[in-house]
C-alpha positions as a Python dict, from the first residue, in 0.01 Angstrom:
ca = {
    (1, 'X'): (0, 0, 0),
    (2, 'X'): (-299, -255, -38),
    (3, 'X'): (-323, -538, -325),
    (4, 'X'): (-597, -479, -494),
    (5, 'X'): (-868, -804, -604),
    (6, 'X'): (-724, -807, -971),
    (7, 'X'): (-346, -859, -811),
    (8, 'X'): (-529, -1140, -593),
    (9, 'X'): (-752, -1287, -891),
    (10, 'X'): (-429, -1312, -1106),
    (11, 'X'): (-245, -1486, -826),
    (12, 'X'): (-552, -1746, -825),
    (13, 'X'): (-493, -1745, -1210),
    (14, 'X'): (-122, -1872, -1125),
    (15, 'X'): (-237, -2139, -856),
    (16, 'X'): (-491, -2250, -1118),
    (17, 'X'): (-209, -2304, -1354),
    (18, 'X'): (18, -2504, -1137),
    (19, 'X'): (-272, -2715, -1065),
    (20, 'X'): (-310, -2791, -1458),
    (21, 'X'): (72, -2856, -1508),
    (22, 'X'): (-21, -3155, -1281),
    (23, 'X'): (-212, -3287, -1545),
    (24, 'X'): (-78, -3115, -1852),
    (25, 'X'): (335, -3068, -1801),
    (26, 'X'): (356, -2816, -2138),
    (27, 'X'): (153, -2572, -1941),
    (28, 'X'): (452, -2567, -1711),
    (29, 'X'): (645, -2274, -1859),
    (30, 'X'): (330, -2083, -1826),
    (31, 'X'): (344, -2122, -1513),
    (32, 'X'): (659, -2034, -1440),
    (33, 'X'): (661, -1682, -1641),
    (34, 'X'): (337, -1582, -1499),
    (35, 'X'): (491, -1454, -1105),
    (36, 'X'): (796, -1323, -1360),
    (37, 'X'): (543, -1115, -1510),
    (38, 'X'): (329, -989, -1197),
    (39, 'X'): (666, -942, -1023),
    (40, 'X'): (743, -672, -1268),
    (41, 'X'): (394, -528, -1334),
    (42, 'X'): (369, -515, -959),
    (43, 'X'): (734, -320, -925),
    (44, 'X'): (641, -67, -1186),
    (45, 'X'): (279, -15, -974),
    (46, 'X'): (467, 6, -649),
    (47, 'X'): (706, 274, -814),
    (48, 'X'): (462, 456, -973),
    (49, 'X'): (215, 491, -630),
    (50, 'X'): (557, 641, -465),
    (51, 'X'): (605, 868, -739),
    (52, 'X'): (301, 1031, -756),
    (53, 'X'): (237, 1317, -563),
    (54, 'X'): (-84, 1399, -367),
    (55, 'X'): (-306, 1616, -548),
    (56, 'X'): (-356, 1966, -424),
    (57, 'X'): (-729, 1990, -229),
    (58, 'X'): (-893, 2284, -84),
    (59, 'X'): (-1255, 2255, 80),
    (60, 'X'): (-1531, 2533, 44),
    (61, 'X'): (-1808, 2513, 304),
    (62, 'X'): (-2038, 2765, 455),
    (63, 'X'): (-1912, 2901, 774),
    (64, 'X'): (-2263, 2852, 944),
    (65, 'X'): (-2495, 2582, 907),
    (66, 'X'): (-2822, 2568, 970),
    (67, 'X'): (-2918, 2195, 1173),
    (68, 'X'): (-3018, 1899, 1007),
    (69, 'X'): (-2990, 2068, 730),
    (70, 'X'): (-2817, 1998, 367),
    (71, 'X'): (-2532, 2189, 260),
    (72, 'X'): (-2343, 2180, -27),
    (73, 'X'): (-1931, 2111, 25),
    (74, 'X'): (-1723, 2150, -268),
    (75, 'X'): (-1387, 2024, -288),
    (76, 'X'): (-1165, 2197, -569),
    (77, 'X'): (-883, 1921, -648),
    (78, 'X'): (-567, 1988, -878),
    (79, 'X'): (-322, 1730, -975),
    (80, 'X'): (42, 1799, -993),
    (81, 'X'): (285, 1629, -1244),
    (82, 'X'): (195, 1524, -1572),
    (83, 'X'): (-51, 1247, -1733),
    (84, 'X'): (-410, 1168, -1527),
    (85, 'X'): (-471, 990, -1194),
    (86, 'X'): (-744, 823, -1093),
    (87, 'X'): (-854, 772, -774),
    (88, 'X'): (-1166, 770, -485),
    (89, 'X'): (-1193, 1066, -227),
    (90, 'X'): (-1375, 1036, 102),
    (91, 'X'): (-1411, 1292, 378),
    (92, 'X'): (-1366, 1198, 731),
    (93, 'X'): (-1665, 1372, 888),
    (94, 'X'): (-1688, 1393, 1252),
    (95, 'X'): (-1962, 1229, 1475),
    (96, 'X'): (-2341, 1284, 1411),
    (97, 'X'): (-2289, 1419, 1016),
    (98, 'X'): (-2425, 1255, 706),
    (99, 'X'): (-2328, 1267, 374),
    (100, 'X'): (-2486, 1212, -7),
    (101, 'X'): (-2231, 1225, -313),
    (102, 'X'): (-1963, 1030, -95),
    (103, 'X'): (-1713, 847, -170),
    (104, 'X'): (-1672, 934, -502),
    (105, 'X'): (-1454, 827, -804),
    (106, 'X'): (-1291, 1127, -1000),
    (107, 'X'): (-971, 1133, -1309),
    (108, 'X'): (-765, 1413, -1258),
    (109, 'X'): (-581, 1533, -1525),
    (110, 'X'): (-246, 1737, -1569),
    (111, 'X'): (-328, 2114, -1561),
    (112, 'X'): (-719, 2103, -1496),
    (113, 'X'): (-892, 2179, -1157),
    (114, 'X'): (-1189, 1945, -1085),
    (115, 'X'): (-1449, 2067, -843),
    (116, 'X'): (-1612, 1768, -646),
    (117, 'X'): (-1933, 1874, -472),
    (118, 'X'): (-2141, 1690, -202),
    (119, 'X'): (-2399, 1751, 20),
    (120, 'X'): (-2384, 1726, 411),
    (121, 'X'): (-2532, 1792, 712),
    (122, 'X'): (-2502, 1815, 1054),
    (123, 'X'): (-2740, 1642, 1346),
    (124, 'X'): (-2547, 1802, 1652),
    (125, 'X'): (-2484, 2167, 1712),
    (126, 'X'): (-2171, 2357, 1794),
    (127, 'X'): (-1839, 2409, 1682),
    (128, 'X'): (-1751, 2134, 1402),
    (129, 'X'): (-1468, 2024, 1229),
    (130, 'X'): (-1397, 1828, 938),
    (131, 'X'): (-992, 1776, 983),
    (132, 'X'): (-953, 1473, 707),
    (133, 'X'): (-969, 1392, 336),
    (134, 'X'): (-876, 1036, 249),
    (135, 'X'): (-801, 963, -117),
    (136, 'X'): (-718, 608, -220),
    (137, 'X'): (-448, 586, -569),
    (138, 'X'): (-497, 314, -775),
    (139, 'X'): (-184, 212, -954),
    (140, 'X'): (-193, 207, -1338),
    (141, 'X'): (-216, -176, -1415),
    (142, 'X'): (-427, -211, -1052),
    (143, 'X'): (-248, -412, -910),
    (144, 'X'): (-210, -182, -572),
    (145, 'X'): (-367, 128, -442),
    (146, 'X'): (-228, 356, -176),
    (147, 'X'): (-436, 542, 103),
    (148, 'X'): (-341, 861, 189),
    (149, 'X'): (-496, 1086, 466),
    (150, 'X'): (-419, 1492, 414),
    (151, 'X'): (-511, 1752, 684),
    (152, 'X'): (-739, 1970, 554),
    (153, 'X'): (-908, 2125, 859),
    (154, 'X'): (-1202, 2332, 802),
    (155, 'X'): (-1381, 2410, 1111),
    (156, 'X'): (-1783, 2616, 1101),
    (157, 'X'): (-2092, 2625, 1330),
    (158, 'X'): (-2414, 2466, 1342),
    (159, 'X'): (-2654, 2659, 1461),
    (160, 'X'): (-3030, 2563, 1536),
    (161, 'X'): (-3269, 2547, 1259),
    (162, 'X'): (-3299, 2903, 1107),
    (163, 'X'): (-3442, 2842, 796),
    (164, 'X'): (-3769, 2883, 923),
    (165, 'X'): (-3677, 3215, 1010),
    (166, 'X'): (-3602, 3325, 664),
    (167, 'X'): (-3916, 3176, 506),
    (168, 'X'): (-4114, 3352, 796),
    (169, 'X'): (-3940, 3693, 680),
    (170, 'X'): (-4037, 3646, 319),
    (171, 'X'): (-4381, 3471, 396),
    (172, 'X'): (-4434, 3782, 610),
    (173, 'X'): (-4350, 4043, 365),
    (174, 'X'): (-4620, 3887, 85),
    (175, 'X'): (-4873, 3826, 346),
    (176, 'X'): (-4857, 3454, 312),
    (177, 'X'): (-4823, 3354, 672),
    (178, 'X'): (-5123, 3119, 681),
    (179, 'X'): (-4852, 2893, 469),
    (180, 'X'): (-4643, 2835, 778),
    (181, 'X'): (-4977, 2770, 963),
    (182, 'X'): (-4924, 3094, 1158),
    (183, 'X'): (-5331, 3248, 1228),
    (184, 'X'): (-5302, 3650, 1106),
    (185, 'X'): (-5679, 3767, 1133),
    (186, 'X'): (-5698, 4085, 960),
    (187, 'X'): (-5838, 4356, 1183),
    (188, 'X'): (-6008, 4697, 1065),
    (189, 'X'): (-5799, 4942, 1199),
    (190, 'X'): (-5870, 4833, 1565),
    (191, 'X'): (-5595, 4800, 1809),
    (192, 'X'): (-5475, 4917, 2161),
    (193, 'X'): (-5200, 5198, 2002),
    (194, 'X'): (-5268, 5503, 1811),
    (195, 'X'): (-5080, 5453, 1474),
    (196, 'X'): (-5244, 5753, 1233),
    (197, 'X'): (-5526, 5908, 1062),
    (198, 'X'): (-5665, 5801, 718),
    (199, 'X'): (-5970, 5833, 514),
    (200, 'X'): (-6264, 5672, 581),
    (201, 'X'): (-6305, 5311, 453),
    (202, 'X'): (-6632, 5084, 405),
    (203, 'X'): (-6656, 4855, 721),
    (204, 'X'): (-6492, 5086, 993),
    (205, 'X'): (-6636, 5108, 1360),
    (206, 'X'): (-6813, 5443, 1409),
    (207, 'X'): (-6588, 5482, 1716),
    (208, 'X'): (-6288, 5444, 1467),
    (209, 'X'): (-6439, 5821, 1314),
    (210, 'X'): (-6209, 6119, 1428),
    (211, 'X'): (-6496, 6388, 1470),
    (212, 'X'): (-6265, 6678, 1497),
    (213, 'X'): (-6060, 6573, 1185),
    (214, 'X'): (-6353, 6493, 995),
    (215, 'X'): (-6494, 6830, 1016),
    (216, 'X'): (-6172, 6997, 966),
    (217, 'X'): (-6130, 6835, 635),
    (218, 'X'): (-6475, 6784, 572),
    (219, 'X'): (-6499, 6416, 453),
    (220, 'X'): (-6491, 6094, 701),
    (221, 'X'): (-6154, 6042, 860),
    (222, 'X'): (-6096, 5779, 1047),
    (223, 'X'): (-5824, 5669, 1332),
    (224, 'X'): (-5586, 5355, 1289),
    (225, 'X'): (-5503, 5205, 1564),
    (226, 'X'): (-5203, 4920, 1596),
    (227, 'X'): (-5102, 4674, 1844),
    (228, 'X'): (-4882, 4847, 2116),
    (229, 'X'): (-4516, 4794, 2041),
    (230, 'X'): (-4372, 4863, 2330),
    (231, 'X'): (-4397, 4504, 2497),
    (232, 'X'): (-4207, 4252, 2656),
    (233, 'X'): (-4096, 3871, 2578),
    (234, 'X'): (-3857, 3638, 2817),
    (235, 'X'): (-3819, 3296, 2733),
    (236, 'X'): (-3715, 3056, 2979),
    (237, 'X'): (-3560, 2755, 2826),
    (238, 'X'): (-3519, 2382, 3018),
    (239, 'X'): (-3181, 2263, 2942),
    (240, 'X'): (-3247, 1933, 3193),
    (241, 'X'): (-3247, 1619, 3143),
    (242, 'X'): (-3639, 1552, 3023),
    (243, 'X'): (-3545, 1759, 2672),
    (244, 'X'): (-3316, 1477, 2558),
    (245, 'X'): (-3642, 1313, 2450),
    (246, 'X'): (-3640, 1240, 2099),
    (247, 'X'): (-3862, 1081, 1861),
    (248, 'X'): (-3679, 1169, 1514),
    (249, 'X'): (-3368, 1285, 1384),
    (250, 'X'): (-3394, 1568, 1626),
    (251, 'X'): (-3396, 1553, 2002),
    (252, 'X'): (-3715, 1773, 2150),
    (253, 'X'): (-3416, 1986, 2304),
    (254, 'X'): (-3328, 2079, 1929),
    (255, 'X'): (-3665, 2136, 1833),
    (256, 'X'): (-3727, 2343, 2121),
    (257, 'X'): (-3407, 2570, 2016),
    (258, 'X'): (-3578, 2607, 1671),
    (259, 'X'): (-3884, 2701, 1803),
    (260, 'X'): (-3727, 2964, 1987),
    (261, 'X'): (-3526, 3143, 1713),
    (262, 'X'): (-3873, 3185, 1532),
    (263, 'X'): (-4055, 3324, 1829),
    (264, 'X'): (-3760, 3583, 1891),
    (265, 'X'): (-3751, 3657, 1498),
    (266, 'X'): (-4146, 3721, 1529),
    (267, 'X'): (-4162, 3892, 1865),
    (268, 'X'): (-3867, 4114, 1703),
    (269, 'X'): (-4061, 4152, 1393),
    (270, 'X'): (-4363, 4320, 1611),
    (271, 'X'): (-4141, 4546, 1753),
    (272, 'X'): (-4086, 4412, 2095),
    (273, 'X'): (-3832, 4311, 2272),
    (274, 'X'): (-3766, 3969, 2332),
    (275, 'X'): (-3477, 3787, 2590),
    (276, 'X'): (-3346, 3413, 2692),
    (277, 'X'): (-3291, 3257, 3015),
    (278, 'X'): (-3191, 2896, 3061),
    (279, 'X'): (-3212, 2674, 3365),
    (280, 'X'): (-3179, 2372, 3514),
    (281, 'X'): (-2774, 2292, 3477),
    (282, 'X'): (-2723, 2570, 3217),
    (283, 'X'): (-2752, 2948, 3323),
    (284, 'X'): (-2728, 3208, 3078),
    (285, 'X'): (-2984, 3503, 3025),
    (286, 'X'): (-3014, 3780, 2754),
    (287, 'X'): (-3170, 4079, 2886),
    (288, 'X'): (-3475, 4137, 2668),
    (289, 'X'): (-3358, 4402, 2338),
    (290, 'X'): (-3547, 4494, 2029),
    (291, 'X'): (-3430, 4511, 1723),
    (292, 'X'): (-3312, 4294, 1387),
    (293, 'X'): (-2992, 4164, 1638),
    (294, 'X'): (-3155, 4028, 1907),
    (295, 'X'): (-3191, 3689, 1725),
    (296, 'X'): (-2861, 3689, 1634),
    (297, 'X'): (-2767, 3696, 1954),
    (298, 'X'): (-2995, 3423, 2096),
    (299, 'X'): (-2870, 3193, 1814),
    (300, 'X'): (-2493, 3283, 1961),
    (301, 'X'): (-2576, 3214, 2298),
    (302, 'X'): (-2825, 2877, 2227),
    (303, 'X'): (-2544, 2699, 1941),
    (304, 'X'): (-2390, 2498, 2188),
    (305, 'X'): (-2626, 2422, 2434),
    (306, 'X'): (-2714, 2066, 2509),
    (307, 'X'): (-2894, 1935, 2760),
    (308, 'X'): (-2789, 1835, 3111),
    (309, 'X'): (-2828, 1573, 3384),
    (310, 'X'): (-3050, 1830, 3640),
    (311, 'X'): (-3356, 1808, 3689),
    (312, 'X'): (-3557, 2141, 3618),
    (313, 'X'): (-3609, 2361, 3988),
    (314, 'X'): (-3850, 2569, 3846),
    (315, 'X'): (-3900, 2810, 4205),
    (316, 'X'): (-3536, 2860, 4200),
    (317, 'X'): (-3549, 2983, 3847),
    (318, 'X'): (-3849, 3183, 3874),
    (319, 'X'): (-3673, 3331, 4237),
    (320, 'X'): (-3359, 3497, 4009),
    (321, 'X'): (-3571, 3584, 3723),
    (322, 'X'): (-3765, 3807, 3950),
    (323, 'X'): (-3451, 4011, 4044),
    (324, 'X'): (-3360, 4058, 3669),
    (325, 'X'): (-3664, 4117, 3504),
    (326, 'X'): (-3887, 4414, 3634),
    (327, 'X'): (-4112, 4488, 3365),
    (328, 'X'): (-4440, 4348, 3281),
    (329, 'X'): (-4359, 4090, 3031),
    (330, 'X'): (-4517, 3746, 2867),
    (331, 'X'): (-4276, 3506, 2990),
    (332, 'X'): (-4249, 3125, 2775),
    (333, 'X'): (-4150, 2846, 3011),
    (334, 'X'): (-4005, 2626, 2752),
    (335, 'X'): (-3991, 2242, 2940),
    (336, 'X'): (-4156, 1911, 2904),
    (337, 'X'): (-4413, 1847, 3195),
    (338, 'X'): (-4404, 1595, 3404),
    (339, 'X'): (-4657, 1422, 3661),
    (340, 'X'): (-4355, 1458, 3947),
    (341, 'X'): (-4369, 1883, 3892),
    (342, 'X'): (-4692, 1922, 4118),
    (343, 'X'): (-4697, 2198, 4303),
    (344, 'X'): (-4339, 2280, 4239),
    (345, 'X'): (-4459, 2449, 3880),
    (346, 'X'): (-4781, 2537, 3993),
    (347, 'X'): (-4611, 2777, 4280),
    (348, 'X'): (-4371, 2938, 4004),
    (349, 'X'): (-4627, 3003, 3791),
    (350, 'X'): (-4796, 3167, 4066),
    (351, 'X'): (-4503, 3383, 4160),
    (352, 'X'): (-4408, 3462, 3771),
    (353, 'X'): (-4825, 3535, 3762),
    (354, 'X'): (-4770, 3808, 4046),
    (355, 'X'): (-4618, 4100, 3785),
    (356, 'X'): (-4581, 3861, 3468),
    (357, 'X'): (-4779, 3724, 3182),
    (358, 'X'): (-4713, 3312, 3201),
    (359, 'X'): (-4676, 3061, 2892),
    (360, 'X'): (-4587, 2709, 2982),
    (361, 'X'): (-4529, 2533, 2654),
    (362, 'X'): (-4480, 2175, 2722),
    (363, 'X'): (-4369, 1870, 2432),
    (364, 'X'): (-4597, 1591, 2415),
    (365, 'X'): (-4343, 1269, 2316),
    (366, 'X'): (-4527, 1035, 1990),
    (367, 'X'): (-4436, 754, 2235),
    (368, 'X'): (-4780, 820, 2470),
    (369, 'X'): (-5030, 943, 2178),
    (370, 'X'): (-4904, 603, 1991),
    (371, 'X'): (-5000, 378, 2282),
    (372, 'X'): (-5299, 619, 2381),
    (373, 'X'): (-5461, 523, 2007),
    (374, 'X'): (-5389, 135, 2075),
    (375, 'X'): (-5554, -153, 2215),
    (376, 'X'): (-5396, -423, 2379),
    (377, 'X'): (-5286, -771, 2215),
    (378, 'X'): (-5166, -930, 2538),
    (379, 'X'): (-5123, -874, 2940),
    (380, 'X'): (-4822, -783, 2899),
    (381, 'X'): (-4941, -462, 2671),
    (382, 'X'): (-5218, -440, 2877),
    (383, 'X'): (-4972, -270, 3176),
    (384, 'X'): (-4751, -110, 2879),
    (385, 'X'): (-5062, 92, 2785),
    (386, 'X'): (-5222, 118, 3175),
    (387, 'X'): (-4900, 282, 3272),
    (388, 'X'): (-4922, 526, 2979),
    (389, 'X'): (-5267, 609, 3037),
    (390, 'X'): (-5199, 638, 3391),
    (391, 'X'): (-4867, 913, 3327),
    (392, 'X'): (-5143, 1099, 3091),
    (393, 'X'): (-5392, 1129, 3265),
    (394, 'X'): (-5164, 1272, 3535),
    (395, 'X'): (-5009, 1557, 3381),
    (396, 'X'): (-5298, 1618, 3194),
    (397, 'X'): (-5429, 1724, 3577),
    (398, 'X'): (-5100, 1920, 3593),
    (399, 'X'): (-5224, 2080, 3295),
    (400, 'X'): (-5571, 2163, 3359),
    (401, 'X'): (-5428, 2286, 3736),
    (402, 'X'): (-5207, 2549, 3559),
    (403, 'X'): (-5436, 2645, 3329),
    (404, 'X'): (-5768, 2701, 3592),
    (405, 'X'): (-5472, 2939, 3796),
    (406, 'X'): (-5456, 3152, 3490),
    (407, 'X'): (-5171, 3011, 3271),
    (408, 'X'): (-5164, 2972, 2986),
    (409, 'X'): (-5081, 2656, 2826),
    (410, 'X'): (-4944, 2496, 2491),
    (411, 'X'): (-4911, 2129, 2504),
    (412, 'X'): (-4783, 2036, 2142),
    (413, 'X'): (-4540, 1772, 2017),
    (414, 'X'): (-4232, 1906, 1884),
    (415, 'X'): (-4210, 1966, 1534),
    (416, 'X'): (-4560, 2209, 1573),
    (417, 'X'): (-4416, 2385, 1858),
    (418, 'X'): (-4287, 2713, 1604),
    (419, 'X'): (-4588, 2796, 1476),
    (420, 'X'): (-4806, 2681, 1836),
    (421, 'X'): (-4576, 2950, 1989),
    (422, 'X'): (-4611, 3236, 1729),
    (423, 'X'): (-4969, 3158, 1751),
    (424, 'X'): (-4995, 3219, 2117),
    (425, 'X'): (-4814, 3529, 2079),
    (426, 'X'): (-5011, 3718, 1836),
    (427, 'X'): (-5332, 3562, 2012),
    (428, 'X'): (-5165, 3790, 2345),
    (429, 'X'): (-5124, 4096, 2131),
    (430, 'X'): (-5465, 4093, 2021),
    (431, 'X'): (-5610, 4067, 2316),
    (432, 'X'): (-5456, 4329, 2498),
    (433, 'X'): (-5358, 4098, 2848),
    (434, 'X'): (-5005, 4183, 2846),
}
């Protein structure tokens, strides 16, 4: 039970009373029926908060959730007895969750059901719980109100962003790609696969003409080729310590795990196959699959990854990727350079570059293109922006020394990652190296 300000103000009202009978002594009998009065205003309040009964509340949310990402929680409350209540409802939400709508002031009345909705969302992935609804009952001349706590656990998974998958699915089926900033150059039947014969159309290569067919049937019929389909994807994921950088609500680590449910969704959506591995504290690989599940199954193997304390051996990881993967495939080194990896990335490229197709797609942190586009106010920014410079200009050598030995590199900050990587992909199919 808590007093609330009115019981408190009309306490002060009594003191301000006694203070007057100093001056005025008629005023005394006021004074001495006002506790009377609160005494038995405040009994009936105190009896009436014991004798009503906690309403009954069930919570609907969505068993997945997508992260960082609203979503709506309704709370269905019914009161039991007779007459109206009012009172204020809070949730309890666990650690890294935010909350619009909340707390919120609701009347329930006898033999209604009042739905309460809010919207939440969730900055950390993984199994979550919300275990706790607080409601606070505010007596009926409010003079007290009683908090009460009920368990209502409700427990549901945030997964990395996948919303971006879903708008590339529809985006894809109209042909509106270019809205997700994704390059799709239309081609004229040319590609490296056979797909089928059609008729002639305005703007075909002559080498595209099927003589035999053509004669045959007598009009121009021409071959359609597509891109082979038959390919594959591995994407090797940091989980050290470097991918805790984070320059918004999302940690690069998060962004990266984004990224890399739209590259599987679009690799799948080619019709190749496409596979994880993680290193660098974390180990878990997904042989590379095709088909509609394989991103499923990334996001239920990715969910609850967070990074680690290790610092990224890429040779080692490259060493036991070699004895898993055997087939020619385009493999995405997912990490955030550094100008300590040296020849320690440059000799797993190399190896990966023996049988393998090699993507290193590194996050560029706001941080260093912030102080790269400032001048200096002072000494002491002066060395703040020499150092920065100085880390730039060295892995942009670690760069340029990957990418003269024939890797390919995306250096992007984080939230243009998705679309840098689907770019790079397509830009591979087209040109035939894998």
């Amino acid at each position: 039970m808590q007093p609330t300000r009115r019981l408190l103000a009309a306490l002060a009202l009594w003191l301000l009373v006694g203070l007057l009978t100093l001056i005025e002594s008629r005023l005394t009998p006021v004074w001495q029926a006002i506790p009377v009065v609160l005494a038995v205003l405040a009994a009936l309040d105190l009896l009436g908060l014991i004798a009503t009964p906690s309403p009954r509340i069930k919570r609907e949310l969505p068993a997945i959730w997508p992260l960082a990402v609203w979503q709506t929680v309704e709370l269905s409350l019914v009161k039991r007895g007779i007459g109206s209540t009012r009172l204020d409802i809070q949730e309890h939400l666990p650690e890294a969750m935010e909350s619009q709508g909340l707390p919120a002031t609701v009347t329930l009345k006898a033999g209604k059901v009042l739905h309460l909705r809010y919207k939440a969302r969730s900055l950390q992935r993984g199994e979550r719980e919300i275990e706790l609804c607080e409601i606070r009952l505010t007596a009926r001349f409010g003079l007290f109100n009683q908090i009460r706590r009920i368990e209502l656990p409700s427990t549901f998974r945030v997964y990395p962003n996948f919303a971006e998958v879903a708008r590339y699915t529809l985006l894809a089926t109209d042909n509106r790609l270019s809205q997700l900033g994704i390059r799709v150059r239309p081609r004229r039947g040319e590609g490296l696969e056979f797909h089928q014969l059609r008729e002639y159309r305005l703007g075909d290569s002559p080498r595209q003409v099927d003589w035999k067919a053509t004669s045959r049937l007598r009009k121009l019929i021409s071959r359609e080729y597509q891109d082979e389909r038959d390919q594959q994807v591995l994407l090797m994921l940091d989980t050290g310590f470097r991918m805790r950088a984070q320059d918004d609500a999302l940690s690069h680590f998060d962004q990266t795990l984004n990224s890399v449910l739209l590259l599987a969704h679009a690799v799948s959506h080619q019709g190749d196959a496409v596979g994880l591995m993680t290193f660098a504290g974390t180990d878990r690989y997904l042989a590379p699959a095709k088909g509609a599940h394989v991103v499923k199954a990334i996001m239920n193997r990715v969910f609850d990854l967070e990074p680690t304390d290790s610092t990224p051996d890429f040779l080692r990881a490259v060493q036991v990727l070699s004895g898993r993967l055997r087939k020619r495939s385009l493999v995405v080194i997912l990490t955030n350079v550094r100008d300590e990896d040296g020849r320690d990335l440059q000799e797993a490229c190399r190896v990966l570059g023996r049988r393998h197709l090699v993507l290193v797609a590194t996050l560029r942190e706001h941080l260093f293109t912030t102080l790269h586009a400032q001048s200096a106010a002072d000494v002491d920014e002066a060395f703040t922006l020499a150092a920065a410079e100085d880390y730039l200009a060295l892995r942009q050598r670690q760069l340029h020394a990957l990418s003269h030995a024939g890797v390919l590199v995306l250096d992007t900050e984080p939230e243009k990652l998705a679309v840098g990587l689907v770019n790079r992909y397509l830009e591979v199919k087209r040109s035939g190296r894998l």
